[in-house]
C-alpha positions as CSV (number, residue, x, y, z in Angstrom):
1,X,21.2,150.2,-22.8
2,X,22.5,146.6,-23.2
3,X,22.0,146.0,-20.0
4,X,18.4,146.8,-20.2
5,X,18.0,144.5,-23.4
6,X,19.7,141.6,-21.7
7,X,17.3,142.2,-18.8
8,X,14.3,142.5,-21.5
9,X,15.2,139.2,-23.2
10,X,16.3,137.4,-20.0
11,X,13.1,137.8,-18.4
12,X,11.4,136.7,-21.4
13,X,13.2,134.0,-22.7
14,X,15.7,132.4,-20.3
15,X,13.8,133.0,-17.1
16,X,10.5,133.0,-18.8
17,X,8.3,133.1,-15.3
18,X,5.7,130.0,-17.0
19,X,8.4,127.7,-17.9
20,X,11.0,127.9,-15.7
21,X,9.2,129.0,-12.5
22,X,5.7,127.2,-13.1
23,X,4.4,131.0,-12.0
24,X,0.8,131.9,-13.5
25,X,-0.2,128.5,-15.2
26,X,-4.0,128.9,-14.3
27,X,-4.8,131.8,-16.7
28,X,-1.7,130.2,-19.2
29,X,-3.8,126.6,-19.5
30,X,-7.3,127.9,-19.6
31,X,-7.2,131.0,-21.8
32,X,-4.5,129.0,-24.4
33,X,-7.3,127.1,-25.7
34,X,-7.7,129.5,-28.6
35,X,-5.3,132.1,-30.2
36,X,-8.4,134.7,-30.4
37,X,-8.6,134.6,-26.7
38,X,-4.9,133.8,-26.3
39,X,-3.3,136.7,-27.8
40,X,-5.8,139.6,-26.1
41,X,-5.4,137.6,-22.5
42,X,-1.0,138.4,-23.7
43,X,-1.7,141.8,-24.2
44,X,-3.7,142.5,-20.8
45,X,-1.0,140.4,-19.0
46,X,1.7,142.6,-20.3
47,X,-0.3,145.9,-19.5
48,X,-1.2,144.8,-16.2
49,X,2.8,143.7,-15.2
50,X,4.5,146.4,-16.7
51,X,2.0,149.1,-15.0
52,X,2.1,147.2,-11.5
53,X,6.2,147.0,-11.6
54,X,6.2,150.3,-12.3
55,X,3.9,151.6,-9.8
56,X,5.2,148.8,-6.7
57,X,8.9,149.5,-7.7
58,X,8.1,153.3,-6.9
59,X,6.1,152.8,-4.2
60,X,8.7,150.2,-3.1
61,X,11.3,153.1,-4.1
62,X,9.9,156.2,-2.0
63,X,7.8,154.6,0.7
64,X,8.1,151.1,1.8
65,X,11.9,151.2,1.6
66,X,12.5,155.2,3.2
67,X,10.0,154.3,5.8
68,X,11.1,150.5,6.5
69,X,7.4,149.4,6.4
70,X,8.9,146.4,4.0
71,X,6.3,144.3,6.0
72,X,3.9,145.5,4.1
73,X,5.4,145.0,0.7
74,X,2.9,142.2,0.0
75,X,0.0,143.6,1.0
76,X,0.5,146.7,-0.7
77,X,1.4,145.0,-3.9
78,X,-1.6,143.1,-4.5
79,X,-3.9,146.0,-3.9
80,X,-1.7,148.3,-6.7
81,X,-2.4,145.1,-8.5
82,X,-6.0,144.6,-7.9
83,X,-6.5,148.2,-8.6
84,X,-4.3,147.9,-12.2
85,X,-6.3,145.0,-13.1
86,X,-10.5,146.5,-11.9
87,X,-9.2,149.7,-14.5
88,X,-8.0,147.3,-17.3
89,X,-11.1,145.4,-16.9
90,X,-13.3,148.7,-16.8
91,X,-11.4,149.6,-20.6
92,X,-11.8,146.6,-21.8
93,X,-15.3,145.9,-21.0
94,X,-15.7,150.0,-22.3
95,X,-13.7,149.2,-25.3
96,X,-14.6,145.8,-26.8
97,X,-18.0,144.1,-25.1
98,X,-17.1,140.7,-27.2
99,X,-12.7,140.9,-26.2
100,X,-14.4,140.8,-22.3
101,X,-16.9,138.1,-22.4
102,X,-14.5,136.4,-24.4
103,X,-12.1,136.7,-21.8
104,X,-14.5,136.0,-19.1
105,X,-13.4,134.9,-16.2
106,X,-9.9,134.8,-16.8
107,X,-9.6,138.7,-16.9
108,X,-9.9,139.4,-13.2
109,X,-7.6,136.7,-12.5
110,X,-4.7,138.2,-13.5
111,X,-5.2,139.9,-10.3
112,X,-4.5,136.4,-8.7
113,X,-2.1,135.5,-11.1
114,X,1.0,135.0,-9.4
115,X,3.7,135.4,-12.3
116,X,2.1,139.0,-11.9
117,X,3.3,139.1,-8.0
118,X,6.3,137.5,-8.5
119,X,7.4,139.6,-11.0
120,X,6.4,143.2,-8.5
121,X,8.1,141.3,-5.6
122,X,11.5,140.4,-7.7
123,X,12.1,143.8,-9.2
124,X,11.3,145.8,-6.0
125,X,14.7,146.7,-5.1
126,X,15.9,147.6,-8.5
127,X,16.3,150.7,-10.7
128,X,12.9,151.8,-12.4
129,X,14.5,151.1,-15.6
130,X,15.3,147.8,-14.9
131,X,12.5,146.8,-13.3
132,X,10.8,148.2,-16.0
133,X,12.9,145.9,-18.6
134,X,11.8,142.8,-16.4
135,X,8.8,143.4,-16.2
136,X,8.1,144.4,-19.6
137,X,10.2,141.1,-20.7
138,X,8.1,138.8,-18.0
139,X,4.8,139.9,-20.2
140,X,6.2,140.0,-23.3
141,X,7.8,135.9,-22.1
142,X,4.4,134.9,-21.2
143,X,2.4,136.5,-23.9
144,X,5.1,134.7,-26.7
145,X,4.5,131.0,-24.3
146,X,0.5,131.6,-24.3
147,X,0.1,132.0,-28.0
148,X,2.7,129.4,-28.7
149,X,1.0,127.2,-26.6
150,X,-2.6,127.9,-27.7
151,X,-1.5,127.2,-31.3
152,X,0.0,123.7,-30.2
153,X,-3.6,123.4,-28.2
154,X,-5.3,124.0,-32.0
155,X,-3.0,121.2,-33.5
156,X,-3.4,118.8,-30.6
157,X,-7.1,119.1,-31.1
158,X,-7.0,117.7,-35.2
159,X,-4.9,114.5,-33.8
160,X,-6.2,111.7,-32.6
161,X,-4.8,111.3,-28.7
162,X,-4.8,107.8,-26.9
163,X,-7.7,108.5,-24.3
164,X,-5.3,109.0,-21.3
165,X,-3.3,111.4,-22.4
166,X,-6.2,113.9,-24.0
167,X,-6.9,117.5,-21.9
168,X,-4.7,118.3,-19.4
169,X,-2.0,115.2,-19.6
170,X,-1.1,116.2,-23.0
171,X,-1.3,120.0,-22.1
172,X,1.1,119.5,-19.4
173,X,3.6,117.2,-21.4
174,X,3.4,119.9,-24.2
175,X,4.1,122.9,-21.9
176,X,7.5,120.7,-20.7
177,X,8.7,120.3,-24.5
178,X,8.4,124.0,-24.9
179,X,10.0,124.7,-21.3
180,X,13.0,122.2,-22.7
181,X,13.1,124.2,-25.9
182,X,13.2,127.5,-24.3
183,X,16.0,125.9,-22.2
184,X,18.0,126.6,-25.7
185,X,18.1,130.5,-25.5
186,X,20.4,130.2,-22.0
187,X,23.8,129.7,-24.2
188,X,22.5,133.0,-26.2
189,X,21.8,135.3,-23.2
C-alpha cells in the first residue's frame, strides 16, 4: 500500500509530468488563465488519464503484450484516448452547457495532450494498481500545477509588468519558479 502511495505522490509531485517533463503545456498555459476554467479543465484531465491508463494498461496487459502486436501500442492508445475524451465531452456538454463552452476548445484537446500519452505509454508494462497510482497521481500533479498556476496568472494580471515580459514571457518564467519549487518535494519522496 506504501508503495502505491509513493507512486501516487511521485507522479504528482516529484515527476509532475508539466514541470519536469514539459508534457501537456498547451491546455496547461491556455486554460490557467482563470481558476473557474482552471479547476474543471483539472478534473476532466484527471478523468480522462486515470480511465485511459486503466483501459491501455489492460489492453496493453491481455492483448498487445500476449499477442506481441507492441507495434501498435501507439496507435491503439490514442484511439482508447480519443474515444475516453469524445464520452467526457458528450457528459460534459450533457451535464453543464456553460462548464463546456467555457472550456471550449481546450476540452477535445486533451485528446492531443501529450502528458495524457505519455502517462498510457509509461505505465504500460506495470501492474493495474500501479499504473493506476501513476496515473491517478499524473492528474491529480497537473490538476494541483494548473490551478496553482492560474492563480499566479490572476495576480500577475493586478501588477504592472515591464512590456516585454507581459503574456507568455512572464507565464513561462513563472511556470520555471514553480517547477524549481516543486524540485523541493524530491528529498521527501
Amino acid at each position: 500500500m506504501s508503495d502505491l502511495l509513493l507512486l501516487l505522490g511521485g507522479a504528482a509531485l516529484v515527476n509532475n509530468f508539466v514541470l519536469v517533463q514539459l508534457l501537456g503545456l498547451c491546455p496547461f498555459m491556455g486554460t490557467s488563465n482563470r481558476i473557474e476554467t482552471a479547476l474543471p479543465m483539472g478534473i476532466a484531465t484527471v478523468f480522462v488519464i486515470t480511465i485511459s491508463t486503466l483501459l491501455t494498461n489492460v489492453l496493453n496487459t491481455f492483448v498487445l503484450a500476449p499477442w506481441d502486436l507492441g507495434y501498435l501500442r501507439i496507435i491503439l492508445f490514442i484511439v482508447v484516448i480519443a474515444s475516453v475524451v469524445q464520452l467526457t465531452e458528450q457528459y460534459i456538454r450533457f451535464a453543464s452547457p456553460l462548464l463546456h463552452q467555457l472550456l471550449g476548445l481546450y476540452l477535445p484537446l486533451i485528446t492531443s495532450n501529450c502528458a495524457v500519452l505519455a502517462i498510457a505509454l509509461t505505465v504500460a508494462d506495470l501492474s493495474l494498481l500501479s499504473a493506476l497510482a501513476v496515473g491517478v497521481g499524473g492528474g491529480l500533479g497537473f490538476s494541483l500545477v494548473l490551478v496553482l498556476f492560474a492563480g499566479l496568472r490572476l495576480r500577475i494580471d493586478q501588477n504592472s509588468i515591464p512590456r516585454p515580459f507581459r503574456g507568455a514571457p512572464i507565464a513561462l518564467v513563472t511556470v520555471g519558479v514553480i517547477a524549481l519549487a516543486f524540485v523541493g518535494f524530491r528529498g521527501m519522496l
